[in-house]
C-alpha positions as CSV (number, residue, x, y, z in Angstrom):
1,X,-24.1,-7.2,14.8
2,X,-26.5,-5.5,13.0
3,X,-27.6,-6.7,9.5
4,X,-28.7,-4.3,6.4
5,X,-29.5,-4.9,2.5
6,X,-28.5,-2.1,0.4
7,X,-29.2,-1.9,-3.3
8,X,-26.5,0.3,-5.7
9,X,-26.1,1.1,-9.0
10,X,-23.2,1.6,-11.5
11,X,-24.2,4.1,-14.2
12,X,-21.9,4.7,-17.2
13,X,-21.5,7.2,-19.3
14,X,-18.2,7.5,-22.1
15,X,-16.4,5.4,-19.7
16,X,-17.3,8.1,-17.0
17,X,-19.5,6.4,-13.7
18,X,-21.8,8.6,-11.8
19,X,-21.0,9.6,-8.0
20,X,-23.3,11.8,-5.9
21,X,-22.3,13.5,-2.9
22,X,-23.9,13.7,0.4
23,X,-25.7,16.3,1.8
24,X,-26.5,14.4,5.1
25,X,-25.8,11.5,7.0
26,X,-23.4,10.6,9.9
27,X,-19.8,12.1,10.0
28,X,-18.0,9.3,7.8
29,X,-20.2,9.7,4.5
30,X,-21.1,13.5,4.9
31,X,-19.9,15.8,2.4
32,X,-18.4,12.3,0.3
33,X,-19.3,10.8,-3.4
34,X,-21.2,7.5,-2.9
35,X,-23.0,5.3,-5.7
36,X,-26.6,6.1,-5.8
37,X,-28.7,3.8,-4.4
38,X,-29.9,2.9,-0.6
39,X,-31.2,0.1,2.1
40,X,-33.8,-2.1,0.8
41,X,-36.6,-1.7,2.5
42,X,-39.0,-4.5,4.0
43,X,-40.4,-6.5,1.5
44,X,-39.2,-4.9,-1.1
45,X,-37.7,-6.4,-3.9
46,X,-33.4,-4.7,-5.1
47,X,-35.0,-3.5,-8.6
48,X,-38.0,-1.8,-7.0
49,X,-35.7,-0.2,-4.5
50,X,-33.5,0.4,-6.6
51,X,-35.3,2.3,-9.5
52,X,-37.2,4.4,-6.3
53,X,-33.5,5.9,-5.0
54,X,-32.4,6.9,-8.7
55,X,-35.8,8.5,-9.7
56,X,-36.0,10.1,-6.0
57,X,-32.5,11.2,-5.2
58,X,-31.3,11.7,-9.2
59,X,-34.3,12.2,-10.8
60,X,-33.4,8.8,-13.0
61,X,-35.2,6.8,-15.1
62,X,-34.2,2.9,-15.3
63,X,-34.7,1.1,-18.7
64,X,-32.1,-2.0,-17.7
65,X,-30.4,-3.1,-14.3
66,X,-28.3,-6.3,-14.7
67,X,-27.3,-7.9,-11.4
68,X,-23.1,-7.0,-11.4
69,X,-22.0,-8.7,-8.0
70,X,-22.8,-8.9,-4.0
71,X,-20.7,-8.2,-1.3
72,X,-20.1,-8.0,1.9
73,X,-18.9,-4.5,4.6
74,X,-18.8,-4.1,7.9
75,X,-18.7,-0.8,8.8
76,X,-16.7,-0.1,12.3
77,X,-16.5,3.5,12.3
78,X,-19.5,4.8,13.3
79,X,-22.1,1.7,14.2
80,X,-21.3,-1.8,14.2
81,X,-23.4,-2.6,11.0
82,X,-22.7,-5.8,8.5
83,X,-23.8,-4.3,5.1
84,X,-24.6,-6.2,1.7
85,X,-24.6,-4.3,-1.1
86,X,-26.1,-5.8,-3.8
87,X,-24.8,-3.9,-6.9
88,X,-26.2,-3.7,-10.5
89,X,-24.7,-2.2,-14.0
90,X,-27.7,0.0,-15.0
91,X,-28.7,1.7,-18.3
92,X,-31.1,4.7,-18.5
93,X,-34.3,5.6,-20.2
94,X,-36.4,8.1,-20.7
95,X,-34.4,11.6,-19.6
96,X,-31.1,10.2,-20.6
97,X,-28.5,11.3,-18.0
98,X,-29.9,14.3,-16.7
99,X,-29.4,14.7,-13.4
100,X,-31.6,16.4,-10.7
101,X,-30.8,15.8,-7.0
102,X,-33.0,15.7,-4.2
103,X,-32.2,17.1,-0.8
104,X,-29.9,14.1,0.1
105,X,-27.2,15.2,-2.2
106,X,-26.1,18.4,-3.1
107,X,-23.5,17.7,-5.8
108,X,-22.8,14.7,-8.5
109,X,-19.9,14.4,-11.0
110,X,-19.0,11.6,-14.2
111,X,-15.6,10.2,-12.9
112,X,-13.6,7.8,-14.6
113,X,-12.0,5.8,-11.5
114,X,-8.7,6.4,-12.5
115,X,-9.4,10.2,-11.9
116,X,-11.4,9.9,-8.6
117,X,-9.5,11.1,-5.6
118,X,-10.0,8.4,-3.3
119,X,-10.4,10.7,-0.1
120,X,-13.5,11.9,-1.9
121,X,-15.5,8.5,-1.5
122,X,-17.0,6.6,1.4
123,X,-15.7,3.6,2.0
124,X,-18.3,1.4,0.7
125,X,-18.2,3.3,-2.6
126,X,-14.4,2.2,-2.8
127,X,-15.3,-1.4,-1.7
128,X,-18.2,-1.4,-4.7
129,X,-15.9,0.5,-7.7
130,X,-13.2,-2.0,-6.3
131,X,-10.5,0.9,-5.5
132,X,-10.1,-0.3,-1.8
133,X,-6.5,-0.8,-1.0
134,X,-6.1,-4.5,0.6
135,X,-4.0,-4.7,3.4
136,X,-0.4,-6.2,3.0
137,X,1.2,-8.2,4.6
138,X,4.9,-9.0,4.9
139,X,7.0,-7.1,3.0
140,X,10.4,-8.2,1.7
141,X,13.0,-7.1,-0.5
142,X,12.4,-8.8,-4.2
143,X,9.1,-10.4,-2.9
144,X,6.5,-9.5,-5.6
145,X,3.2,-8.4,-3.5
146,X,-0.2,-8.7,-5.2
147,X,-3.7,-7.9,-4.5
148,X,-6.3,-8.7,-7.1
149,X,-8.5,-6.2,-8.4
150,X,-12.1,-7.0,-10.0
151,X,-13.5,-10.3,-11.7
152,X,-11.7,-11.7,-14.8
153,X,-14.5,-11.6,-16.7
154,X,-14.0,-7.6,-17.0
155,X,-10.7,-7.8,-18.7
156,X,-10.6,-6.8,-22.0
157,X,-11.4,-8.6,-24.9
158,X,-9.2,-6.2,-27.1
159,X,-6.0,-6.4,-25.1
160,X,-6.1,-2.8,-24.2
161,X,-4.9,-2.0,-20.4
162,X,-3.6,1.3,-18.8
163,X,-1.4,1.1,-15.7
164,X,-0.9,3.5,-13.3
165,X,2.1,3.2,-11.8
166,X,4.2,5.0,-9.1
167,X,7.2,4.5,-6.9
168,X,8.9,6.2,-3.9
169,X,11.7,6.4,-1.0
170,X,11.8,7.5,2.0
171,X,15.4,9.1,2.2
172,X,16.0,9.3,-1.5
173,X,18.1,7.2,-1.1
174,X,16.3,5.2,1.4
175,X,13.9,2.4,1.8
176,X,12.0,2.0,-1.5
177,X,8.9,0.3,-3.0
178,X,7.1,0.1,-6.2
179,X,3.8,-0.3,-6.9
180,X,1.2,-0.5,-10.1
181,X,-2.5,-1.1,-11.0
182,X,-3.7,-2.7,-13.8
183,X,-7.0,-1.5,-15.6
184,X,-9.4,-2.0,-18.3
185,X,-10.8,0.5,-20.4
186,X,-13.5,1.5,-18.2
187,X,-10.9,2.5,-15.7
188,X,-12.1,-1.0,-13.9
189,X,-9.5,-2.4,-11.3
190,X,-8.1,-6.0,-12.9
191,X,-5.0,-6.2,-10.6
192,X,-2.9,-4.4,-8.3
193,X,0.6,-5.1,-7.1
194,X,4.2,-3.8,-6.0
195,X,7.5,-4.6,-4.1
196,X,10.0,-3.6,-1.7
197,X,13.2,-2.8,-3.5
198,X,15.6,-2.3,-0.5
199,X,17.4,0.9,-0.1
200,X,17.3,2.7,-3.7
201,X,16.3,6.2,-5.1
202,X,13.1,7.6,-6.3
203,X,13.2,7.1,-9.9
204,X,14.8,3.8,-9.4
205,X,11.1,2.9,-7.9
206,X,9.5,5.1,-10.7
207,X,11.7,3.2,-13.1
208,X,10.6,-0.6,-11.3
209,X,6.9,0.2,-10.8
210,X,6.8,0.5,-14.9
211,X,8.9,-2.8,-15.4
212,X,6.1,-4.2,-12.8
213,X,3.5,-3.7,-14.4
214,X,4.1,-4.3,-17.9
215,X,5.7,-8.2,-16.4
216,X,2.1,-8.7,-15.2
217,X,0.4,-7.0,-18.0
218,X,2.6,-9.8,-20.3
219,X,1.2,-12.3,-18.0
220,X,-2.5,-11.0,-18.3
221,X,-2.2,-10.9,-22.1
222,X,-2.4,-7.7,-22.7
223,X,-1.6,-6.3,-26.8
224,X,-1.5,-2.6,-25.9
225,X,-1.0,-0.6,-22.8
226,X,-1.3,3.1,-22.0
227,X,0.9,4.0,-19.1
228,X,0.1,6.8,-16.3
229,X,2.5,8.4,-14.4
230,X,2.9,11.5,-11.7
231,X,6.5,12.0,-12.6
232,X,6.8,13.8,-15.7
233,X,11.2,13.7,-15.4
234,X,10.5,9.3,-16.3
235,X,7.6,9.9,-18.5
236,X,9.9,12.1,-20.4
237,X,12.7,9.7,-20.3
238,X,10.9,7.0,-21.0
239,X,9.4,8.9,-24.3
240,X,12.8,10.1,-25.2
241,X,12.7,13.8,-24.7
242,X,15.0,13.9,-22.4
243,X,18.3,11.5,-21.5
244,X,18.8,9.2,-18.8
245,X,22.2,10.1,-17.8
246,X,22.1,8.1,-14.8
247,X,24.0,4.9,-15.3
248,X,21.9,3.2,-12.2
249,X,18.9,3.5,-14.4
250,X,20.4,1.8,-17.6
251,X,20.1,-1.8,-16.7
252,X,16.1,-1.3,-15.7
253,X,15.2,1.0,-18.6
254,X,16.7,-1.6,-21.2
255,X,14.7,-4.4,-19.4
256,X,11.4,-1.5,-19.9
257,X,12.4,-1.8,-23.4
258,X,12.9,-5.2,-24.0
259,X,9.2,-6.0,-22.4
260,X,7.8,-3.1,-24.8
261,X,9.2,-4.9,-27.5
262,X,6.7,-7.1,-26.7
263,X,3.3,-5.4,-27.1
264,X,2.2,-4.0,-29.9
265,X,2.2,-1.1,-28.5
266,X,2.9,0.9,-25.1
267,X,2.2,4.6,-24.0
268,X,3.9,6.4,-21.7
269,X,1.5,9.9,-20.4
270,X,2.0,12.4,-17.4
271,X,-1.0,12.8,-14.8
272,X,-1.5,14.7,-11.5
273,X,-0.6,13.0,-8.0
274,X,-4.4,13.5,-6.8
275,X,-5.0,11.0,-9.7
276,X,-2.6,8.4,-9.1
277,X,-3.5,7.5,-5.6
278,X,-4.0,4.3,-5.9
279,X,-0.4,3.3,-6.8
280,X,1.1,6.3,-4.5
281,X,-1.3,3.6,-1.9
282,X,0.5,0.6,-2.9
283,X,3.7,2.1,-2.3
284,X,3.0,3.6,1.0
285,X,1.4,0.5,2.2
286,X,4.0,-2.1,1.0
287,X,7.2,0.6,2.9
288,X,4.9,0.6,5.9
289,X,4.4,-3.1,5.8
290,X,8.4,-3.4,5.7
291,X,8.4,-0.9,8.3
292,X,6.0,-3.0,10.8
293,X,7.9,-5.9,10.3
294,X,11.3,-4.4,11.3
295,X,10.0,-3.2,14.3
């Protein structure tokens, strides 16, 4: 198996990270948002390479790069390749953010990751922003499924998380899951999670996905959470504008309640489906691991 070194970088701006998209490349990355950066070349030390790809491809001037982590990829779609990226938090000098792209890319954007569309990004920019869906494995009903997120030394000193959260059934009524992710202010990934409910409706799922994630946000010791939501009918409930005249959802929106009790203080706010993948993921991925293991 081939073996290559690549060097990224993480650039920040109001809580908004810089993607560029490529102009070129083989089928799987063309026309995607990737990190800037590139393969180290021979000899060459990460913060040399490093400060050549944003001055070349962004026209980016480096005054810091601290070393952030170091992973591993193996990418099996189009070559057999074993990459480590070796990924740094960078700060800019001279020229602030102001972008100009070289012929590699041909458009960039600030993102906060909670607002990225995650077909929009190569895989390895997923892996790196630590968005990648981890596989799951057996689901059953009750079983509470979690997949951690980034390192614990990115949660929040002030106690401040948001949560997406989501929840769905395929039948309505049919086999349901729930599913949340837990972030810091920087839209960072801390922890993600769900469970199979059994057969239930939709906002039954909605309604579990929040009581899911503000248990674990209890657990993480968090003092204020801002929930974000695709279904505007719970957000609404949940904020009181409208009644929940369902009796099934009673028992779970009381138990909402009693955890909000809790904190000193949760949000509840509405957001479009293209920007809650990453719980719609959860879900999908925990109803298709109960699905697997049926068969």
């Amino acid at each position: 198996m081939k073996q290559l070194i690549s060097v990224r970088a993480i650039i920040r701006d109001d809580h908004k990270t810089l993607l560029l998209r490529r102009a070129n490349g083989r089928q799987s990355i063309l026309g995607k948002y990737e990190l800037p950066g590139g393969k180290l070349g021979y000899g060459e030390q990460p913060e040399d390479a490093l400060a050549r790809y944003l001055k070349d491809d962004a026209g980016l001037i480096i005054q810091a790069a601290h070393l952030y982590d170091v992973l591993t990829y193996v990418d099996h779609d189009d070559r057999d390749i074993q990459y480590t990226f070796i990924l740094y938090l960078v700060s800019l000098g001279q020229g602030g953010t102001k972008v100009r792209l070289s012929e590699n890319y041909d458009q960039y954007q600030w993102k906060k990751i909670g607002e990225v569309v995650q077909g929009e990004l190569t895989e390895s920019a997923k892996l790196l922003l630590g968005i990648s869906q981890q596989d799951v494995g057996e689901a059953r009903k009750g079983d509470l499924i979690e997949a951690p997120g980034t390192e614990v030394s990115n949660v929040p000193v002030d106690g401040h998380y948001i949560i997406y959260s989501d929840g769905g059934s395929r039948g309505n009524p049919g086999p349901s899951a729930s599913g949340f992710v837990i972030m810091n202010s920087n839209e960072e990934v801390l922890h993600q999670g769900g469970m199979y409910l059994g057969i239930t409706t939709n906002n039954q799922a909605e309604y579990h996905g929040v009581r899911l994630g503000l248990e674990k946000a209890l657990e993480m010791g968090a003092k204020t959470v801002d929930f974000r939501m695709d279904s505007l009918l719970v957000v609404n409930q949940l904020t009181g504008i409208y009644k929940i005249k369902n009796r099934d959802l009673w028992p779970i929106n009381e138990r909402i309640r009693e955890l909000s009790q809790q904190f000193d203080k949760v949000t509840f706010s509405h957001v479009r489906r293209e920007f809650n993948q990453l719980a719609d993921g959860m879900v999908n991925k925990i109803l298709n691991a109960h699905e697997a293991g049926e068969s």
